[in-house]
Structure formats: C-alpha cells, structure tokens
C-alpha positions as CSV (number, residue, x, y, z in Angstrom):
1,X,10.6,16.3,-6.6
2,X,10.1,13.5,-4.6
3,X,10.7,9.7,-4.4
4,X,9.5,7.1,-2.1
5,X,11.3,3.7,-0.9
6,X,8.8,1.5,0.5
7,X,10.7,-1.3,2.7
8,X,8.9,-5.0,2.5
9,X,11.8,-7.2,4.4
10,X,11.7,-10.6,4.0
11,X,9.0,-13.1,4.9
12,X,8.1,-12.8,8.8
13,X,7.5,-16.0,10.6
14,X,5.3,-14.2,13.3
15,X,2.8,-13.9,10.4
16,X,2.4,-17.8,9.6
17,X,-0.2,-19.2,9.0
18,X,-1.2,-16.3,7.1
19,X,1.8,-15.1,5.3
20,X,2.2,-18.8,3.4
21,X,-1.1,-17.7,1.4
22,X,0.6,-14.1,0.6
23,X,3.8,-12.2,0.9
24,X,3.0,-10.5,4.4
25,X,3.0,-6.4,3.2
26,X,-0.2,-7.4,0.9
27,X,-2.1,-9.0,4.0
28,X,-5.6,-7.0,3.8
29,X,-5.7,-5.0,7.0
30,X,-9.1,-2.8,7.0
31,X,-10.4,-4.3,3.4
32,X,-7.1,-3.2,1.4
33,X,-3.4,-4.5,1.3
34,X,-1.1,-3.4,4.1
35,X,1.1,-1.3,2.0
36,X,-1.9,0.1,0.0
37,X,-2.1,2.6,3.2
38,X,1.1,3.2,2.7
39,X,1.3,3.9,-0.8
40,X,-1.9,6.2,-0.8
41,X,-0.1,8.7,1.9
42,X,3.1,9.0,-0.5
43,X,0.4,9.3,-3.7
44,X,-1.1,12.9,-1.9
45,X,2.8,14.5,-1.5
46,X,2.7,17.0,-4.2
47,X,5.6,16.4,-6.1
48,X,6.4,13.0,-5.3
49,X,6.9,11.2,-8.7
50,X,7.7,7.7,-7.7
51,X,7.2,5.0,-5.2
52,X,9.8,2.0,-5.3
53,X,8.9,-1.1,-3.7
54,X,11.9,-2.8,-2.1
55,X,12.0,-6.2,-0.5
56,X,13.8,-10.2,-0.6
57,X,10.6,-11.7,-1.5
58,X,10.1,-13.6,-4.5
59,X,8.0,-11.7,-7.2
60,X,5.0,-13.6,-7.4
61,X,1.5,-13.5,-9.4
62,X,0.3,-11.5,-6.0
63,X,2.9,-9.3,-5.9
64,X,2.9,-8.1,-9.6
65,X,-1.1,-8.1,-9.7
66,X,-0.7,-5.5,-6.8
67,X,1.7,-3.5,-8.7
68,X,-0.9,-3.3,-11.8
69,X,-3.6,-2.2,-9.6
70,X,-1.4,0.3,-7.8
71,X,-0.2,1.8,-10.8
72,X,-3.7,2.2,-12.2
73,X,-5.3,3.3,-8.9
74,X,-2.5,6.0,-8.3
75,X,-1.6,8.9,-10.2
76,X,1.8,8.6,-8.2
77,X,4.0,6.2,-10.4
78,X,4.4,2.6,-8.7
79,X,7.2,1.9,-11.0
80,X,8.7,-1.4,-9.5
81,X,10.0,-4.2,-7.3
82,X,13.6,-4.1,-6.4
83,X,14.6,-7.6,-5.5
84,X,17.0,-8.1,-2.9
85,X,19.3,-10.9,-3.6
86,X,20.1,-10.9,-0.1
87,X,18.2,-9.8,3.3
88,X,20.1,-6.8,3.2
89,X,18.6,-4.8,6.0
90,X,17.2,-1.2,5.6
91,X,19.7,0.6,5.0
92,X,21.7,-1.9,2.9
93,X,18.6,-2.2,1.0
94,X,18.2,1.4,-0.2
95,X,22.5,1.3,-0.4
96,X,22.0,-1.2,-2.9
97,X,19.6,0.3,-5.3
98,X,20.8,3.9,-4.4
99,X,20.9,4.8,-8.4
100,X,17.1,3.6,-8.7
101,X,16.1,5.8,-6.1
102,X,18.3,9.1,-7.4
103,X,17.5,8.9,-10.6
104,X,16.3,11.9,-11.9
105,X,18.1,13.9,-8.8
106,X,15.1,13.7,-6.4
107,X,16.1,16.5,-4.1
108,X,14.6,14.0,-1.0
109,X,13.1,10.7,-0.6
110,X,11.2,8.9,2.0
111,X,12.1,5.6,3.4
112,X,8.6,3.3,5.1
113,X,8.8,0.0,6.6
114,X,6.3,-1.8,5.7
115,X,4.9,-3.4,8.8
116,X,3.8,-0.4,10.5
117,X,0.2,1.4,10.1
118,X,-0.1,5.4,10.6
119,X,-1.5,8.0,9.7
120,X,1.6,8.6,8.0
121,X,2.2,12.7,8.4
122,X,4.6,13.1,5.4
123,X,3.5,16.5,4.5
124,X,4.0,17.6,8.5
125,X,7.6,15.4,8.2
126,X,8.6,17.8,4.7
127,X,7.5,20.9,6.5
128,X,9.4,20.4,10.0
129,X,12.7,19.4,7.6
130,X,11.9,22.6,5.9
131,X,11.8,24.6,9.1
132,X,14.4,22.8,11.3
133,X,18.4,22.1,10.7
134,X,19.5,22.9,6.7
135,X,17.7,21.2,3.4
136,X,20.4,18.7,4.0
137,X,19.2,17.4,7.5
138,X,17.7,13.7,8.1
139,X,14.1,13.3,9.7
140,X,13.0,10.4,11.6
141,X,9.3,10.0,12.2
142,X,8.7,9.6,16.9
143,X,6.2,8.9,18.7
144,X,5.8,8.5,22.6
145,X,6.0,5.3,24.3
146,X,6.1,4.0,27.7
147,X,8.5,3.5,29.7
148,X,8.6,-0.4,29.8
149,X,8.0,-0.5,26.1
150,X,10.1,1.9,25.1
151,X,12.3,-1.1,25.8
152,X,11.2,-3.3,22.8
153,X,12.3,0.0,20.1
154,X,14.5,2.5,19.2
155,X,15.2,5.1,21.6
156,X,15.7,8.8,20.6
157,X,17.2,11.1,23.0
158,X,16.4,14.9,21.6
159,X,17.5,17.9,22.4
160,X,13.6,19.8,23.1
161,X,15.0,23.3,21.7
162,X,15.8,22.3,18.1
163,X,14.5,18.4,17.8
164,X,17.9,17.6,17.2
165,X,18.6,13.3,18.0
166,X,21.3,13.9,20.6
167,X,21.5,10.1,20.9
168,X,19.8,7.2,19.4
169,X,19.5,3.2,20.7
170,X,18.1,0.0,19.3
171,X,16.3,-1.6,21.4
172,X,18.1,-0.6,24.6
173,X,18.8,-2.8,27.8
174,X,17.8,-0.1,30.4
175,X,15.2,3.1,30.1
176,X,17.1,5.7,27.8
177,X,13.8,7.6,26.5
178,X,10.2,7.4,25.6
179,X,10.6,8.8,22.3
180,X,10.5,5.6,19.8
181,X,11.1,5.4,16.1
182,X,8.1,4.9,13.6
183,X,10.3,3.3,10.7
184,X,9.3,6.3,8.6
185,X,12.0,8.1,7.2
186,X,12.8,11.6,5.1
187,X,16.3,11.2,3.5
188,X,18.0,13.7,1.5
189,X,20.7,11.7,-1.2
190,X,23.2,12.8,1.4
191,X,22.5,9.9,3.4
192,X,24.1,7.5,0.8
193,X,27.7,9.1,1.8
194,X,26.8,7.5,5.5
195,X,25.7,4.5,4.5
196,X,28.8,4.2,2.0
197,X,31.2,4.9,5.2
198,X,30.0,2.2,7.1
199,X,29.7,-0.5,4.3
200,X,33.6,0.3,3.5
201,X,34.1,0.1,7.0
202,X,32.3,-3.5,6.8
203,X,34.4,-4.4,3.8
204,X,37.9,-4.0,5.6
205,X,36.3,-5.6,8.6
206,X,35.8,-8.5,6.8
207,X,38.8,-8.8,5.4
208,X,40.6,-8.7,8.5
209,X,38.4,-11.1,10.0
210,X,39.4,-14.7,8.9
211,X,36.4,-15.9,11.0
212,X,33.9,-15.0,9.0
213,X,34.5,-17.3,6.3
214,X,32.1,-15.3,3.8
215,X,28.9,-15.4,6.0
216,X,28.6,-12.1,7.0
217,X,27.9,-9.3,4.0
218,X,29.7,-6.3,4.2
219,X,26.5,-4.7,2.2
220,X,23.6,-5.8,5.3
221,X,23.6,-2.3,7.0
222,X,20.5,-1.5,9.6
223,X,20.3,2.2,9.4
224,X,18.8,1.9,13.6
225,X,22.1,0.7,14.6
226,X,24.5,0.9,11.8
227,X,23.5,5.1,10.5
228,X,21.5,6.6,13.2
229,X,23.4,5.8,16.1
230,X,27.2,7.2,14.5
231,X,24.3,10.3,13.1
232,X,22.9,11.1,16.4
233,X,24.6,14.4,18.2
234,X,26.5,15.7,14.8
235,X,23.7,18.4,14.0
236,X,22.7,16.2,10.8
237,X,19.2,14.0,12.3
238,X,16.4,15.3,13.6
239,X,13.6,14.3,14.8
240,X,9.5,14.8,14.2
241,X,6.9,13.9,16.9
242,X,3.7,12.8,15.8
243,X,0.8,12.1,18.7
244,X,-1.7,11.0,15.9
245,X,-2.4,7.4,15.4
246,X,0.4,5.1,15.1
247,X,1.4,0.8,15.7
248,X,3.8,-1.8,14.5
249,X,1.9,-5.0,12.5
250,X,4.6,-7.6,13.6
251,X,2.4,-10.5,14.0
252,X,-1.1,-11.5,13.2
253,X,-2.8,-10.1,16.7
254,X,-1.2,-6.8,15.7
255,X,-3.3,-6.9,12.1
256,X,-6.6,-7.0,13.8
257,X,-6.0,-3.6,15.9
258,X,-4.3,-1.7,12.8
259,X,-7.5,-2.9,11.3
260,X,-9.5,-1.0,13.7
261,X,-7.0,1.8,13.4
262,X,-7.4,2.3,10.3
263,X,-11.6,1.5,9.8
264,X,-11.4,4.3,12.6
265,X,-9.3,6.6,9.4
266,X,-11.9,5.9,7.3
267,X,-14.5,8.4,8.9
268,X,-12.0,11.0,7.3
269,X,-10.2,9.5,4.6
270,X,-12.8,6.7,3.0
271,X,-16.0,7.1,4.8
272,X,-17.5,5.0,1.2
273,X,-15.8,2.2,2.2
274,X,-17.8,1.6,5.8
275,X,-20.8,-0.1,5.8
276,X,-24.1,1.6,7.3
277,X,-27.5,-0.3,8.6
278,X,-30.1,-0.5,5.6
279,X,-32.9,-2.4,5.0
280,X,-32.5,-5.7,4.3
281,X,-28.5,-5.8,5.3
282,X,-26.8,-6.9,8.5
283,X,-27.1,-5.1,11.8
284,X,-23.9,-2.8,11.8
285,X,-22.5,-2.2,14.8
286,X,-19.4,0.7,14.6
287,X,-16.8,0.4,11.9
288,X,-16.9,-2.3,9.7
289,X,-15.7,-3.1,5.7
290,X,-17.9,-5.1,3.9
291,X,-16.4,-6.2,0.2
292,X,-19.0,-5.7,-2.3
293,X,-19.1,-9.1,-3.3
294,X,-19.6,-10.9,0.0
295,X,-23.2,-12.3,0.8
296,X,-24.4,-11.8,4.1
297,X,-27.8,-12.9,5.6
298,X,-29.4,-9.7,7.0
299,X,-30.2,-11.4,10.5
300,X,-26.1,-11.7,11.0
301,X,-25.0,-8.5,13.2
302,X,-20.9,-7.5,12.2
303,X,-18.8,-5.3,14.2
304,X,-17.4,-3.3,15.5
305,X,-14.1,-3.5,13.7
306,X,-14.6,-6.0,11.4
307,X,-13.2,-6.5,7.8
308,X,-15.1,-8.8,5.5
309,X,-13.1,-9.8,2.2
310,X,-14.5,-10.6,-1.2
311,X,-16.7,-13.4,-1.8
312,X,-17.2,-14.6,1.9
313,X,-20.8,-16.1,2.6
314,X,-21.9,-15.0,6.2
315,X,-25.3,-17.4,6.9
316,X,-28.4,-16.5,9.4
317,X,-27.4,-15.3,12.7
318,X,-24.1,-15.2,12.8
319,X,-22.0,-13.1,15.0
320,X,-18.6,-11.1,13.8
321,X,-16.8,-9.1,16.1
322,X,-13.2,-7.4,16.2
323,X,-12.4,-10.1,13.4
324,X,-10.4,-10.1,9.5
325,X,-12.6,-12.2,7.5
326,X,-10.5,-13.7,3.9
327,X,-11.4,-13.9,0.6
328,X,-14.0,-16.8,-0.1
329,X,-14.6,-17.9,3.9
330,X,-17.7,-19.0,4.7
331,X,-19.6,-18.6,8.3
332,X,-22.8,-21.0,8.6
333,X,-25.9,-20.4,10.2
334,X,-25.4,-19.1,13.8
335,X,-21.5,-19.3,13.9
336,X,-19.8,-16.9,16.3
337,X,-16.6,-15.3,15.4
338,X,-14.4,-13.1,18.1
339,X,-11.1,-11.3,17.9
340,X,-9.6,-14.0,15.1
341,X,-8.8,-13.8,11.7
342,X,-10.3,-16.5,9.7
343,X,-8.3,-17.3,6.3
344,X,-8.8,-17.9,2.7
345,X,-11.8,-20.6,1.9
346,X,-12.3,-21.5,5.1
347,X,-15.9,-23.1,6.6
348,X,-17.3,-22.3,10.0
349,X,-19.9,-24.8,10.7
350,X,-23.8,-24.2,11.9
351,X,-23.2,-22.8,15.8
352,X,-19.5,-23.1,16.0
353,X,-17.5,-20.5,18.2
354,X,-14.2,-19.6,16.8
355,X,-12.8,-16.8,19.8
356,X,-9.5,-15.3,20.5
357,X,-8.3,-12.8,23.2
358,X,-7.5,-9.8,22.3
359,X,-3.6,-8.4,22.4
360,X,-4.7,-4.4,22.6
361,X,-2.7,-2.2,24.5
362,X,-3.7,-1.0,27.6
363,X,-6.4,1.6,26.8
364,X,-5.7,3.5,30.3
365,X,-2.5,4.0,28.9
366,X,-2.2,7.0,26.1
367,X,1.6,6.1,24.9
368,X,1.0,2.6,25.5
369,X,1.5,0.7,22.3
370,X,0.4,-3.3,21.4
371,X,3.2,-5.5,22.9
372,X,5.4,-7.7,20.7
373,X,4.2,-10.9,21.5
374,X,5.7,-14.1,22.5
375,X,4.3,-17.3,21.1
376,X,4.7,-19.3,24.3
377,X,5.4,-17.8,28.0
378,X,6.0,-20.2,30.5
379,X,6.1,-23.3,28.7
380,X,2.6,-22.4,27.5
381,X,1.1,-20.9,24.3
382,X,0.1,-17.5,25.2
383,X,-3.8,-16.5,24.8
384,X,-4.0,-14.2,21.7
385,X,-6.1,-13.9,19.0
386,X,-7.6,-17.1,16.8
387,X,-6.1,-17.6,13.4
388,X,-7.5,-20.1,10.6
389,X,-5.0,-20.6,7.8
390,X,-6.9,-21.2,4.3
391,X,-9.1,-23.5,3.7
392,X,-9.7,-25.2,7.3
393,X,-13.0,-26.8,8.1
394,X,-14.3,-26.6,11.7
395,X,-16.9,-28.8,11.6
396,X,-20.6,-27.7,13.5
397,X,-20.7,-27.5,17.5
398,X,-17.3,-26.9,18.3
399,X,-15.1,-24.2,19.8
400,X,-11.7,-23.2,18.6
401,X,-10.8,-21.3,21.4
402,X,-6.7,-19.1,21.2
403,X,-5.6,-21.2,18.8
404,X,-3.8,-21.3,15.9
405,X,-4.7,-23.8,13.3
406,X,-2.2,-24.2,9.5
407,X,-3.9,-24.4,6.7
408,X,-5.8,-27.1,4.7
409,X,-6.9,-28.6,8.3
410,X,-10.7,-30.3,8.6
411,X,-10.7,-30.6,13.0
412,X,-13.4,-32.5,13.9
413,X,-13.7,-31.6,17.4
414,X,-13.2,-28.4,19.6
415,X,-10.0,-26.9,20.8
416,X,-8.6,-24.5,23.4
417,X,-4.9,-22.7,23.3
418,X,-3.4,-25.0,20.7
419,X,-1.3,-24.9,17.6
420,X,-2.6,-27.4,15.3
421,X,-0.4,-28.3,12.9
C-alpha cells in the first residue's frame, strides 16, 4: 500500500494580506482549499491508505475543521497534522516523522508541496517507477521550463535513454537545463537511509563548528539541495516528465491563474461544480464557481475565471472577471472587479472599480511558467494583481487600482499602485 506526505511549510509572507485570515495551504483556489486538489489526486491511487499532513503551522480551528471534512469527504484516510517544532525543511520534515509515515511498512510513499497546483499524475509517476530503474528507485515529478526561468527552480540534467537525473541544481546561477522540479515526489522507505546520512553528517558539522552557537539544526535538511543533488548520477533518482498542466502558488497573483487552471480541470474532473447561464442567474461567461449560498443579481455578468465563495452578495450590474471572491464579500450595484482577489467581508461600494494586472505567463510561450514576483522593482511597487484583505470598505466612486490594501481598512478615496497599510 501506499502513504502520502503532504508538505504545508510554514506561513509564507508573499501571501499577506490573505494568509493572516488562514493558514496559506487552505486558501480557496477554484471554490475549494489549495490542498483539497491535492488530497483528492492521492484519494484516487488504489491502494493508498493514508494521507499525512505535515507543516510548522499552528493547528488552528481552520486547520482541524479541514481535517473533519477531509476525512468525511474521502474514503482515503486523512489521519493527521504533524507539527513541526521547527521549520524543518522538506526533507527534515518527513526525516522527522519517518515512523508516522512507515507505519504499517508502506512499500512507497509520495511526498507534495503544498503550494503547487497540477494535475498531479500519480498514477503515470507509480507506473514509470514500475517500469524504469528497480522497485527501490526515487521519482521526481519534471516539467519543461524556459530557459530564463529555468533559472528561478531546480534543474534536472537527465540522461534521455533511461530518465535517469544525471545531475540536479537548486536554483542554478547559469542555464543548466529546462527540465524543472514539480515538488511532487515518489519515495520508497529507502530514502530515509539518505536523509539519515546527511543529518549525521550535520550533527558532526555542528559540533566541530563553535560558530554556530546552536542556531543552525542539524535535523533542517532540503531534499533539492541536501538529497537530490548527492542522489543525482548514482542510478538511484529518476525522473518523470509530465506536459499536462502544472504552476507554483507562491504568492497571491499566482492563486488567481491556478484558479483558472484548475476551473479549466473542472470540465473533466467536476464539471457540477461550474456554473451555466439559466434563467433568472447571472450572464456566465467561460469557467466560473459560484458557492451555492452566494446571492447574485441576475443582471451581474461573472467570468471568465472567476471563483465566488459562500455567502458573497453580488448587486445589479456588476462586473467580475479573472477574480477570487471570499466568503461573505459584498459587491454593490454596478461595481467592477478585475484580476484581484477581494477578501473575507469585504464591501465594494455602488460603481467602484477595484482592477489589478494580471501576472500570467507569457501565452506565446508553451514552457513558460508565471514568474516569481518581486513586490517592488525599481524602487517602485510592481503592477500585479489587486488584493483586499478581510473586511475593507471601499467606499462608492472610487478606484483601487494594483494595490494591496491589509485588512480591516475603510479608504475613503481612490488609489493607484499602493500598499495601504
């Protein structure tokens, strides 16, 4: 049987104002919690008996309401949070809570980071490790990139006979290969003799080292730099190319185009869960997610790509487009909303315009992928897309133009490329 580890980090600052409200992995991206996608690919791997969340955040009311649902919504047991006590990196992470994972004597597990959205090609990843290398062999999940952005990941270097990684860098300095790593993972137990070797390594470093005056943790391991590089070339890691969809969600911009990414999904996986033009409803325009409980005019027009949450009002003649809409907003009468996301209990007043830019990548481009943004460039914020936190009031006749506003703000006037704090 099987056994998933699903990776939740810490909490990411490129995610405030949003991820004060919720710990950033139960973010709803395409109506549903991030790592709900995540948890309904592991639930359709025959055999696979149990997903493990592991993270540093603080178990909250959120996090263990998600965990009820999950367990109920999912035949696949979503037994329980493993609590860092440290950020202990990836592969520290799974090091440290190696006997939660192999209990039972899975004969493999996967490992997901949280903040990416896929299609997530498990099955395809079990097969490949069934056909390539021995039972025992390690499986990272590729995809192409770039050239340029191949920079801003980690570089795999295979041999195109077997898929063998010949040589693996994080985040390399000069073009080593387009290849990049997903963050998805197929382990076999083997890989906990690795990740022992290093962290023994770590301990006898630090004990040598009078410098580090008990900073440094022998047991924070990254398996990109720490596992995969000393792996790469020794017959043991391998990996699978996948050209199906595939992105990082690193920063609020990056939620609104897995969003679209996955409403896209939904034509195969959940077409229930897109709305359709009826009479008396809104005018639908492509993909969008309307929450059951929301209350929308039927002379609004939503979409494409957008994601309404539950209980939002949306009043007469209001425009939505490429837009995440939280739990208990409200839009008023004519309000326009563009490429923004706008947060929990938050008011759009009568014939506002709250817009963003959009941060897509380059659709000419087939391997390009959505570029980790900078805040500021030049001494400047950079245009991207329009974030509310919860509960802000932008008051009627304004524009809120690239900005970022924190939560529990009432502006009373418009905006353009601000933080307002």
């Amino acid at each position: 049987f099987l056994v998933a580890a699903l990776m939740l980090g810490g909490n990411s600052t490129r995610f405030r104002p949003l991820s004060f409200e919720v710990p950033k992995p139960l973010f709803p991206v395409a109506g549903v919690p991030m790592l709900q996608h995540h948890i309904e690919a592991c639930a359709q791997v025959p055999n696979m008996k149990e997903i493990l969340l592991v993270g540093f955040y603080q178990p909250n009311e959120e996090l263990n309401r998600f965990l009820l649902s999950a367990q109920q919504d999912f035949k696949v047991s979503v037994s329980r949070y493993l609590q860092e006590y440290a950020a202990l990196g990836t592969g520290g992470g799974i090091y440290h809570f190696r006997d939660q994972i192999l209990s039972g004597s899975p004969e493999a597990f996967v490992v997901m980071n949280a903040d990416v959205c896929s299609e997530f090609p498990l099955m395809d990843m079990l097969n490949f490790q069934k056909e390539h290398g021995d039972a025992h062999s390690f499986i990272i999940l590729g995809t192409a990139a770039n050239r340029k952005q191949s920079l801003n990941y980690g570089c795999i270097v295979e041999n195109e006979q077997t898929s063998e990684v010949l040589h693996y860098v994080e985040k390399p300095s000069t073009f080593v290969s387009d290849i990049i790593n997903c963050g998805i993972y197929l382990f076999t137990p083997d890989i906990f003799q690795h990740i022992g070797a290093v962290f023994q390594k770590n301990q006898q470093d630090l004990m040598l080292d009078e410098q580090s005056n008990g900073w440094q943790r022998a047991e924070a391991i990254r398996l990109e730099q720490d596992i995969f590089t000393a792996l790469a070339g020794q017959g043991k890691l391998y990996v699978y190319k996948t050209d199906r969809f595939w992105s990082q969600i690193k920063s609020a911009g990056s939620a609104i185009y897995a969003s679209r990414l996955y409403l896209n999904q939904y034509h195969k996986t959940h077409p229930e869960r897109l709305a359709a033009n009826k009479d008396g409803g809104p005018k639908i325009c492509g993909n969008v997610y309307i929450h059951p409980t929301a209350n929308i005019d039927p002379t609004a027009v939503l979409g494409p790509n957008v994601s309404i949450g539950t209980g939002v009002t949306i009043g007469a003649g209001v425009r939505v487009r490429e837009s995440i809409i939280l739990h208990g907003a409200t839009l008023q009468d004519h309000s326009c909303v563009l490429n923004s996301i706008v947060g929990w209990e938050s008011t759009i007043g009568k014939w506002a315009r709250v817009e963003g830019t959009p941060s897509d990548p380059n659709p000419n481009d087939p391997y390009s992928k959505i570029d980790s943004e900078t805040l500021f460039r030049d001494g400047k914020l950079t245009p991207s897309i329009t974030i509310l936190g919860c509960n802000v009031t932008i008051p009627s006749e304004v524009i809120i133009l690239n900005s970022i506003v924190l939560p529990h703000k009432d502006l009373n006037r418009s905006f353009k490329n601000q933080i307002i704090l």
